[in-house]
N, C-alpha and C positions, 0 to 999 in steps of 0.2 A: 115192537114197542109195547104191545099188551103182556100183559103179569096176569099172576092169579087162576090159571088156567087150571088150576086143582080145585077149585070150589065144589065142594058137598052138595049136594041136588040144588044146583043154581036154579034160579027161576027163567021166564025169557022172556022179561021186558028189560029191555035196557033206557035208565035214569041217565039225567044230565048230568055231569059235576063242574062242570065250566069248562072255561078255557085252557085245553091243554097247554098254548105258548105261555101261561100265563100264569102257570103254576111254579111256585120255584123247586128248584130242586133240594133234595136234603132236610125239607118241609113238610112236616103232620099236619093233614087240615080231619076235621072231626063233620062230619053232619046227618043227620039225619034221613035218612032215605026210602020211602015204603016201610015205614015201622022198623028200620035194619041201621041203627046206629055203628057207624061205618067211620073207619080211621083210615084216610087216603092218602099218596103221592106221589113223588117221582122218584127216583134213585139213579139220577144219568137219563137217557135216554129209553127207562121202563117204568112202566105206572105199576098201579098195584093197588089195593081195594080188601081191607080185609075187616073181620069184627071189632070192632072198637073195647070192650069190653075183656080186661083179663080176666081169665077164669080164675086165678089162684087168690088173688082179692079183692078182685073187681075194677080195677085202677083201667084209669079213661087211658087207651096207648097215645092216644091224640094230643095228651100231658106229657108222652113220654118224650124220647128222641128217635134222629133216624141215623144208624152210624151203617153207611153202605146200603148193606139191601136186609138189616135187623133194626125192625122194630124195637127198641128197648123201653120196658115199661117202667112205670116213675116209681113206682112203691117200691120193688125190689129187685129191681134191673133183669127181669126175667126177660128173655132176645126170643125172638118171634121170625121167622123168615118172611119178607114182606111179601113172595111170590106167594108160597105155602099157606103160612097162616103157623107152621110147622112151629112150636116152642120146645128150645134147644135145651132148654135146665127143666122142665119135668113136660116130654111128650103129652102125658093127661091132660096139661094144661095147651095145647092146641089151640086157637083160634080159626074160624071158617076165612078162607080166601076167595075172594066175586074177580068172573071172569073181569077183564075191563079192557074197552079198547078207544081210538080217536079216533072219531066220526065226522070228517066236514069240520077237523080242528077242536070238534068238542072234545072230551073225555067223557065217557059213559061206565060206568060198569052194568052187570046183568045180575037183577034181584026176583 
């Protein structure tokens, strides 16, 4: 069930994000977490946890949409793999992906 397992020097505290039943699927939620403005969700039965912020111009992913397991950003439709963090139209533009996993039903990622 946990995504994101390629994060960049994760940290290792693991944050709450709610209720994993309780998250819908096919749904971007945005929050804030330890300083780490964070675009989250599900895709099926896989979470996933990555930067919120696109590098190419800055656009909130959390505005974007989720088609499968590609983050797609709002300003220019640039697709993001939600596991990865990996951006398919110009790799530079990358986003960091946070481990994340469900804890006693929470959803956590590691910041």
């Amino acid at each position: 069930m946990a995504g994101g397992e390629d994060a960049t020097a994760p940290g290792t505290a693991w944050h709450d994000l709610g209720d994993a039943a309780e998250l819908p699927d096919e749904k971007l939620h945005g929050r804030l977490v330890a300083g780490v403005r964070l675009c989250y969700g599900r895709s099926g039965e896989r979470f996933f946890a990555i930067d919120d912020t696109c590098p190419h111009a800055g656009g909130s992913l959390t505005e974007g949409m989720l088609d499968g397991d590609l983050v797609i950003c709002p300003l220019h439709a640039y697709a993001f793999e939600s596991a990865t963090g990996r951006c398919l139209d110009e790799p530079s533009c990358s986003v960091r992906a946070f481990p994340v996993r469900v804890e006693g039903g929470t959803l956590q990622v590691r910041l």
